[in-house]
N, C-alpha and C positions, 0 to 999 in steps of 0.2 A: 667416288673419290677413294673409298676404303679398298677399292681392288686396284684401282692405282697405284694406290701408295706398297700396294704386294707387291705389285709389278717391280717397281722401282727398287722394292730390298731385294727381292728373287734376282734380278739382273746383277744388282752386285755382290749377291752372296755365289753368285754363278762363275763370275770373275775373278774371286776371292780362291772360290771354292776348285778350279781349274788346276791349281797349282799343287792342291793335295790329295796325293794319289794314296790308294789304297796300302802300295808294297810300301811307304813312306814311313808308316805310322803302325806297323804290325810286323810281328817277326816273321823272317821270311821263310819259315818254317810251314807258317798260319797255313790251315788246310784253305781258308777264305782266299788267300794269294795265290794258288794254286792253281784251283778248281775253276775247270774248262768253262763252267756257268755263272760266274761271275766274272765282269769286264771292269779295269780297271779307267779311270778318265785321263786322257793323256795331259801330259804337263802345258799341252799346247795346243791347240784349237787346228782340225784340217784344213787342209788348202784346199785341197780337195772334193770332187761329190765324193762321199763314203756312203758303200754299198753293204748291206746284210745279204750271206748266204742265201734267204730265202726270198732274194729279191727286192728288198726292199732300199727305198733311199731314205739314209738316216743321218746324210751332212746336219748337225747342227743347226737351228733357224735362226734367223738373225735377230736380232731384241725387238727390233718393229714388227716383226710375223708373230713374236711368241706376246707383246702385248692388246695384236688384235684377237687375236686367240682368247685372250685373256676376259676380255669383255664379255664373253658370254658366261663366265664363272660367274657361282655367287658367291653373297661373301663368305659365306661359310667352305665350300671350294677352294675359294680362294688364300683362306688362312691355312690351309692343310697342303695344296698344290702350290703356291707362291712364297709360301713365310714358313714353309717347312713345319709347319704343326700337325698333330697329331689326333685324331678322333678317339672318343674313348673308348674304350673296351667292351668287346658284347653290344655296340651300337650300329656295327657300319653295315648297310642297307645286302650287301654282299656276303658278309658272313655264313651265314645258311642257305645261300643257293646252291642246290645239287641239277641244278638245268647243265646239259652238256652245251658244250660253248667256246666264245673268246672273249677274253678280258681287253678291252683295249684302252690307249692312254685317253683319260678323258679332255684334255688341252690339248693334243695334237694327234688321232686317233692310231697313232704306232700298237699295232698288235702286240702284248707283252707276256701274257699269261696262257694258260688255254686250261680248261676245267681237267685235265687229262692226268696234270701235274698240280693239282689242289687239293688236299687232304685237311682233315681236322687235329689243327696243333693242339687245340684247349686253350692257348692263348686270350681268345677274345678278338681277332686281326683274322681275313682272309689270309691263307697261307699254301702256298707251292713252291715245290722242290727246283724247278726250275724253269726261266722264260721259255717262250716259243723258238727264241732264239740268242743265244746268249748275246751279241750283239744291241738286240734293243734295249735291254738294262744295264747301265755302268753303273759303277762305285766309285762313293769316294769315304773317305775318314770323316767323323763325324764326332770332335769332342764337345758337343754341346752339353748342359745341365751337368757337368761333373762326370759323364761317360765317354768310354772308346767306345764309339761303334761300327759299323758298315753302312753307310745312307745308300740307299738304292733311289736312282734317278730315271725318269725317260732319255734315252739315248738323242733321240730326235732333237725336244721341245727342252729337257732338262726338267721336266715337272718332278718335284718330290714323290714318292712312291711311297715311302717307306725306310725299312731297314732289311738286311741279311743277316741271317745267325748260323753258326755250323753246328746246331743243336737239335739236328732232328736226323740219328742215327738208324729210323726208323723207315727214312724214306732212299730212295735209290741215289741221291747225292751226298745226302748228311746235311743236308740246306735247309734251312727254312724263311724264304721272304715272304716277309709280315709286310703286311699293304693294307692301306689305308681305300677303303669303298671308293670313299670321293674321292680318290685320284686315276681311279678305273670305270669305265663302262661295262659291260657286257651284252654281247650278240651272241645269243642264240644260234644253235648250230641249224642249219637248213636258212638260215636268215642272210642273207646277203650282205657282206661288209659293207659300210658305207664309205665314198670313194674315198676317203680320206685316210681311210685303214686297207686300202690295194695293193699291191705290189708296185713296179712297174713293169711296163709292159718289154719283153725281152724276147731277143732270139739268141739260137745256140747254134754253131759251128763246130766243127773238128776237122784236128788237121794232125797228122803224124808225121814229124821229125825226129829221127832217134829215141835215143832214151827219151822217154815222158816227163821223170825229172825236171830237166832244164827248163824244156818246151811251157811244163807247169808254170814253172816259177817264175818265168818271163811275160806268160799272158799273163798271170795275176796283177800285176804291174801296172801292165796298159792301162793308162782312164779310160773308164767307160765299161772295161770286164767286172763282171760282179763275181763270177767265180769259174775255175779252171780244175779239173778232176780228171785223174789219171784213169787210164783203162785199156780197152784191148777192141780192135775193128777189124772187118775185111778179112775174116777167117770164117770156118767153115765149123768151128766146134761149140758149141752151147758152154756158155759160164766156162769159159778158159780158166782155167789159173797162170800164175805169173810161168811156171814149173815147166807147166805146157807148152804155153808163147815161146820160151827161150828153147823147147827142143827145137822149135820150124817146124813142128809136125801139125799146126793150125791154121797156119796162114794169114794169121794178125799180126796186128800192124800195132805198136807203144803208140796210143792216140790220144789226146787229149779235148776233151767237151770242157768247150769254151761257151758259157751264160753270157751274154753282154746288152747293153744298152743301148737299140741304136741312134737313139738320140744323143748320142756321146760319142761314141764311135759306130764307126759304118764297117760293114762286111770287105769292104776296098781297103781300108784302113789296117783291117783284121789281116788279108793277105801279106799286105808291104809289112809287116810287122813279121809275120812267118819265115816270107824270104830274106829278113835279117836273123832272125834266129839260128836258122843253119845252112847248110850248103846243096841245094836243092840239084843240083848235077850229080850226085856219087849215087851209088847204084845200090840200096840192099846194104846198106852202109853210114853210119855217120862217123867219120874217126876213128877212133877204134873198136868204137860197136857196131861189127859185124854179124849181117841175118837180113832174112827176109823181116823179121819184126822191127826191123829198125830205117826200112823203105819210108823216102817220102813222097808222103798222100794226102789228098783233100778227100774228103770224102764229104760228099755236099747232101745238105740236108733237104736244101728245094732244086727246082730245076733254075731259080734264078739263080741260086749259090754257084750252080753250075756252071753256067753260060758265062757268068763273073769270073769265076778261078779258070775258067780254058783261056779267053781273054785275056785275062792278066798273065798269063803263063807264056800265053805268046804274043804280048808288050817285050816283058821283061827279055824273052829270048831275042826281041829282032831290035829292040833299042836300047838293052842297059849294058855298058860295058864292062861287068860284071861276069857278064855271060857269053866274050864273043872266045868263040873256037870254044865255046862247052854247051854239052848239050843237056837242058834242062829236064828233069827225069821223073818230075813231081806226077802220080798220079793223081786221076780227076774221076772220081768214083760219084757216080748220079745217085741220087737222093731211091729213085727206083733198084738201084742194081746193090744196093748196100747192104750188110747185114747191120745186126745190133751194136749196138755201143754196150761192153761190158765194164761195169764198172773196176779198177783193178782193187786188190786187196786193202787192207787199210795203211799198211805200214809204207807206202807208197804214195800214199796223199801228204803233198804237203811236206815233202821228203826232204825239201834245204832249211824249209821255217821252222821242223822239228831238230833241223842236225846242226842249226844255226849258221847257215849259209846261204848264200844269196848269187845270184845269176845276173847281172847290173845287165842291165837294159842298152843295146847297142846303139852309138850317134851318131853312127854316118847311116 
């Protein structure tokens, strides 16, 4: 009954607590508002599956998942994961472990820490610079007992964590999230996650339309992409730079690796979304950027990517009217005849979310 009645305040202090975001309640100066490793909780719950970088599905659980969950907590667990309380200092079963490893959420097993970024604050609290991926821990404002603080939550499950401080100028963020043992497990490195801390299971695609840019910022979009990464294909020099690409003296192509779901979306899906992106007839070309690096190509990673994008390539040529009197120019590069996928520089990742711009997703 005592883990119930957690359940029950956790659920509407989650509710409550949804509405108060980090930048709300701290000046927006705060290095804590800033800083890429901490995620703030949005004003509004996703529609959405929401994906982590590193594969993971981190859609929020629904109150009935997160209170069978809950059952196997004790209650001491339970006061610290549910009711937001705190273990005391110098007790928590974690604090002195130097085993290399992962931390992971102990109510819904989301991987959150990793021993890599774990150091000794002196505090008395497990303490790292920062998650495995910033994604699985959000923030939110925290004025309980008379303080402002930063509450650090599982991203997933919502379980209490802890707190964030930007008082450890010491470590390579200036972070320090203070965690509570019992709201972490840890595995052992060489130890196999259990399924419940896996990824999902994913394949990757690429496809080059023009500038990368757009191409980026439109697969990101798609439901079902977990993530979209600029780069460089189908040339013939080792680690291109961008410098290079843009002489034509490489023979790569602005490519984009596209991570996705396919239980979300399918590699069919991934095409028809391509051929709205750009205009798959111009030659060495997309509108005004002109080059061989700006050809469009598939470049397939299995032989079935293959057999799929020739097929679709001539669908669309012999029945969409789209395409009558133009002849469609998309190359179909086999998984066998392809070079590397280079990743491009950084200042090119992510290039309209950093310049605050957006590429709206086409509806016909």
């Amino acid at each position: 009954m005592r883990v119930l009645s957690c359940v029950a305040l956790f659920l509407a202090a989650a509710l409550l607590g949804a509405a108060l975001v980090l930048g709300a309640g701290l000046p927006a100066a705060s290095p804590l508002t800033e800083n890429p490793d901490v995620k703030t909780i949005p004003a509004s719950g996703p529609q959405a599956p929401v994906y982590s970088k590193s594969g993971y599905d981190i859609t929020p659980l629904p109150p009935e998942r997160v209170e069978e969950l809950a059952e196997r907590l004790t209650p001491e667990e339970a006061k610290i994961i549910l009711a937001k309380g705190t273990e005391p200092a110098f007790c928590g079963t974690l604090l002195d472990n130097k085993k290399e490893g992962t931390y992971i959420c102990r109510l819904c097993g989301l991987p959150l820490f990793s021993s890599d970024s774990k150091f000794d604050s002196g505090t008395g609290w497990p303490s790292f610079f920062k998650p495995v991926d910033p994604a699985h821990v959000r923030a939110q404002r925290d004025t309980s007992h008379g303080m402002i603080r930063v509450e650090t939550l599982c991203a997933r499950c919502g379980a209490h964590l802890g707190h964030v401080f930007d008082d450890a100028p010491q470590t390579p963020t200036g972070l320090r999230f203070c965690m509570n043992s019992a709201s972490l497990e840890f595995v052992e490195r060489g130890t196999p996650l259990p399924e419940r801390s896996q990824p999902i299971k994913t394949e990757t695609a690429y496809f080059a339309g023009g500038c990368f840019w757009g191409v980026e910022d439109r697969f990101q979009q798609v439901p079902g992409v977990i993530d979209a990464v600029s780069g460089y294909m189908g040339g013939h020099t080792a680690n291109p730079t961008y410098k290079q690409v843009c002489s034509g003296d490489t023979g790569h192509a602005e490519t984009v690796k596209v991570v996705y779901d396919p239980a979300r979306v399918t590699y069919r899906e991934l095409l028809e979304w391509f051929f709205k992106f750009h205009d798959p007839t111009q030659v060495n070309r997309q509108g005004p950027d002109v080059g061989e690096q700006y050809r469009s190509a598939i470049f397939a990673a299995t032989p079935e990517q293959a057999e799929q994008a020739r097929a679709f390539i001539a669908e669309q040529q012999r029945s969409n009217p789209r395409f009558a009197g133009r002849t469609i120019a998309t190359q179909v590069v086999a998984a066998d005849s392809s070079t590397p996928f280079y990743e491009a520089e950084e200042y090119h990742q992510d290039y309209h979310l950093k310049h605050g711009g957006s590429c709206a997703l086409p509806t016909w």
